[in-house]
C-alpha positions in Angstrom: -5.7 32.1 -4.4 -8.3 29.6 -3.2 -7.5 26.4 -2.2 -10.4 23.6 -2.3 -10.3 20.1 -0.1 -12.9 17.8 -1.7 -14.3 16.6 1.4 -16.3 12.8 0.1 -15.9 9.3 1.6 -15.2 8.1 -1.7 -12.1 10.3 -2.1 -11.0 9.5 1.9 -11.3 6.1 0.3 -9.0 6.0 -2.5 -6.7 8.0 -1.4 -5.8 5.9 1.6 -5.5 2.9 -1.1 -2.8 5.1 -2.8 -0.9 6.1 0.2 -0.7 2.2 0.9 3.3 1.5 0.2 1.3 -2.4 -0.7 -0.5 -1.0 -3.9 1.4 -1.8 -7.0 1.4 0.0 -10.4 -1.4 -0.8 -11.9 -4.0 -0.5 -9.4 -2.3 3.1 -8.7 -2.5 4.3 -11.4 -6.3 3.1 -11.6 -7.1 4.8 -8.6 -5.5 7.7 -9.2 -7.4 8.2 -12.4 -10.8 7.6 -10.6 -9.8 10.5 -8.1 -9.0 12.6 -10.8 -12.3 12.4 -12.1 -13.8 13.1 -8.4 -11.7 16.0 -7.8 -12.2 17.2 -11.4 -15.8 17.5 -10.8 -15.3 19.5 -7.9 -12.8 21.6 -10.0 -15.4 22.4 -12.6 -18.0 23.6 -11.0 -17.0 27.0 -12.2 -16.6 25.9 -15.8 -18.1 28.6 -18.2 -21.2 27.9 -19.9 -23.4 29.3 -22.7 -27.3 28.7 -22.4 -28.8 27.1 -25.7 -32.1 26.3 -27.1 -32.9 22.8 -27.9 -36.2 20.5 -28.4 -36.7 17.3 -26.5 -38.6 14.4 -27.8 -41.5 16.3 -25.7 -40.8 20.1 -26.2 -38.7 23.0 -27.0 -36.4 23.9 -23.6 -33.6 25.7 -23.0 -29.9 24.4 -22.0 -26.4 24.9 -21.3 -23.1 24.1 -23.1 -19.8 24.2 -22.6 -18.3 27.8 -23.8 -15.9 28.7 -26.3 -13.0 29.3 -26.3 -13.1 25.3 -24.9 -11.1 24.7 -21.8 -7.2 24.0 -21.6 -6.1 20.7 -19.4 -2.4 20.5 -18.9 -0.9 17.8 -17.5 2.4 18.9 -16.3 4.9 15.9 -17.3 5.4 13.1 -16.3 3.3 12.2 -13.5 0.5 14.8 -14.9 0.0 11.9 -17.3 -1.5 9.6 -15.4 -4.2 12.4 -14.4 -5.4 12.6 -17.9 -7.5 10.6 -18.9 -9.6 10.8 -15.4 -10.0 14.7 -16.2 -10.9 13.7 -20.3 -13.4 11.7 -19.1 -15.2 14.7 -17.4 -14.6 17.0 -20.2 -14.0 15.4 -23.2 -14.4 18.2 -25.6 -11.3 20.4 -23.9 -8.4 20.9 -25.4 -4.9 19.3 -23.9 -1.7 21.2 -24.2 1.3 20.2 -22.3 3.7 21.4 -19.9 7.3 19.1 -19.2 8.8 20.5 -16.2 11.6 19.1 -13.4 12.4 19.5 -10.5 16.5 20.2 -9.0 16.8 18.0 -6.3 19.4 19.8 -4.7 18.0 23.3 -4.9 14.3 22.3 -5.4 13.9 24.3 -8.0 11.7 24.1 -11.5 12.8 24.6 -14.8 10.7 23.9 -18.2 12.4 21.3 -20.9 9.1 21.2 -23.2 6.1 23.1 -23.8 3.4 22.5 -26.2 0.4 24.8 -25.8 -1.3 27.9 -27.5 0.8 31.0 -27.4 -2.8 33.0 -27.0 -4.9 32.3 -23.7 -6.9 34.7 -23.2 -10.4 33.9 -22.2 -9.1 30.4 -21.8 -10.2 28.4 -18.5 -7.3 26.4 -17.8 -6.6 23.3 -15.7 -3.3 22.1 -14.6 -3.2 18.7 -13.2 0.2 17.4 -11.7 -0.3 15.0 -8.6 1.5 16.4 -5.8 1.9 19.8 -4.3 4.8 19.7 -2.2 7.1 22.9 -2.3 5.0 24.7 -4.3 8.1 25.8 -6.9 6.7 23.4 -10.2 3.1 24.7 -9.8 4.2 28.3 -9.4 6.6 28.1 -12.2 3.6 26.5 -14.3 0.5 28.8 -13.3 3.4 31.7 -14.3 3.5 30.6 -17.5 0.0 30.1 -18.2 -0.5 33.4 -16.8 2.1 34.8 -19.2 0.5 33.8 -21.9 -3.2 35.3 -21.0 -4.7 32.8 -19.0 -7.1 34.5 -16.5 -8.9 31.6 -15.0 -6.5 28.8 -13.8 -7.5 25.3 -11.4 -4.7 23.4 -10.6 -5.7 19.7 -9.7 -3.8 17.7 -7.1 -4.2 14.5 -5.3 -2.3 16.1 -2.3 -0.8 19.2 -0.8 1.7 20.2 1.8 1.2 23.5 3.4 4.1 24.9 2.3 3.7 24.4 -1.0 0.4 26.0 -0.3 1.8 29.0 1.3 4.6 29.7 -1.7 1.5 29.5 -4.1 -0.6 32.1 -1.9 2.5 34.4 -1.7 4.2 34.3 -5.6 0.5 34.1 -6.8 -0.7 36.3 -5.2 -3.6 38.8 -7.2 -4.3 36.0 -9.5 -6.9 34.2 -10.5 -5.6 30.5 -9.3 -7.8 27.7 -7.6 -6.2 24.7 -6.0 -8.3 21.6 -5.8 -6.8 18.3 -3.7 -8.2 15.3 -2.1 -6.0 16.8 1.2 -3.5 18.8 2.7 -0.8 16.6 4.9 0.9 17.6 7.9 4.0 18.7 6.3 7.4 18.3 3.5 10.8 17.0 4.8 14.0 17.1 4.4 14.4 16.4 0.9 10.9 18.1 -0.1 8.6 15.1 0.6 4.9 15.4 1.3 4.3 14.0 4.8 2.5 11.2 5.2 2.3 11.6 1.9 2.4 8.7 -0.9 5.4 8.9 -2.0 7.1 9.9 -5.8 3.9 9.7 -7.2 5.5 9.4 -11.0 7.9 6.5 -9.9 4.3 5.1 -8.1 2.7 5.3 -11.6 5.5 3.9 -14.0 8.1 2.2 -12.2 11.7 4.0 -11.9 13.3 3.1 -14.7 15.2 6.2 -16.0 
C-alpha cells in the first residue's frame, strides 16, 4: 500500500479553515469540496489512458483519453457525499457507485447496510472517497469489497489520516493494489477513535446532526 500526502499551500490552506471548530456548514462543506478536487488531481495522476488521433484547427496530432472500462468513484455514505461532486468535477465521465457503511461506536467496527455498484470490476480503476481515516476498519472493510468483486487498482481519497488507521490498512491490505491520498496525517486517534487534531465528525460537520 502507498500512502500519498499532497504537500501544496493551497491544501495547508483549506484544511486549516476546516479544522477551525468557527467554520459553519456551508462554508465546510464548500471547502471540503475544493480539497477534493486538489487531492483528486493528485489521486489521478495514474488514471489509465488510451492515445487517440485527432485534427486541430491547424493539423492532424495525436492525444490521450480517458480508458475504458471508465473509472468507479464511490463515495462511502454519508460523509463520502460531500466529496462528490469535487471528484465529478475532475472526472466527469466516471462512473459513481455507492457504498453505505457504519461504524459501531462501541467496538469500532464496520458493517455494510447498502451497496449499489457493479458486481464485475475487473479492469476497473476505482476511487473511494470517505473523509477521514481514523481506525482504518470502514476503509478496510470497503477496499475488501471492492477487491472482492475484481477491482485491481483502488485510491482511496481522504481529507485526513491517523496513523493507525494507516498502519491497519498496510497490514489487512497488505499485497494489494491500494493508494491512499490525504491532505495529512495527524498525530494520532483517542479514546473513542478520534483523529487528533483532527476536525472533528466530519459528516455531522457537513450536515448538521440531526438523526
Amino acid at each position: 500500500m502507498r500512502t500519498h500526502v499532497v504537500d501544496h499551500p493551497l491544501v495547508a490552506h483549506k484544511l486549516t479553515t476546516l479544522r477551525d471548530e468557527r467554520t459553519d456548514s456551508p462554508t465546510f462543506r464548500r471547502l471540503a469540496d475544493e480539497l477534493v478536487t486538489l487531492l483528486a488531481y493528485e489521486a489521478t495522476r495514474d488514471v489509465r489512458t488510451d492515445l487517440v488521433d485527432i485534427k486541430t484547427p491547424v493539423t492532424a496530432t495525436t492525444g490521450v483519453r480517458l480508458s475504458h472500462p471508465r473509472p468507479l468513484v464511490v463515495p462511502i455514505l454519508r460523509a463520502g457525499l460531500g466529496m462528490l461532486d469535487g471528484m465529478m468535477r475532475l472526472l466527469p465521465t466516471a462512473e459513481v457507485g455507492f457504498l453505505g457503511m457504519i461504524r459501531d461506536e462501541q467496538t469500532l467496527q464496520a458493517s455494510t447496510y447498502a451497496t449499489r455498484m457493479p458486481d464485475d470490476l475487473s479492469a476497473r480503476q476505482v476511487y473511494v472517497l470517505d473523509p477521514m481515516l481514523a481506525t482504518g476498519g470502514t476503509l478496510v472493510a470497503a477496499i475488501k469489497e471492492l477487491i472482492a468483486r475484481g477491482a485491481d487498482d483502488v485510491t482511496a481519497i481522504c481529507l485526513l489520516a491517523a496513523p493507525e488507521g494507516v498502519e491497519l490498512m498496510e497490514r489487512e491490505l497488505a499485497g494489494t493494489p491500494v493508494t491512499v491520498v490525504t491532505a495529512a496525517v495527524d498525530e494520532r486517534l483517542n479514546e473513542v477513535g478520534y483523529i487528533v487534531p483532527g476536525l472533528g465528525d466530519a459528516g455531522d460537520r457537513m450536515y448538521g446532526t440531526a438523526g
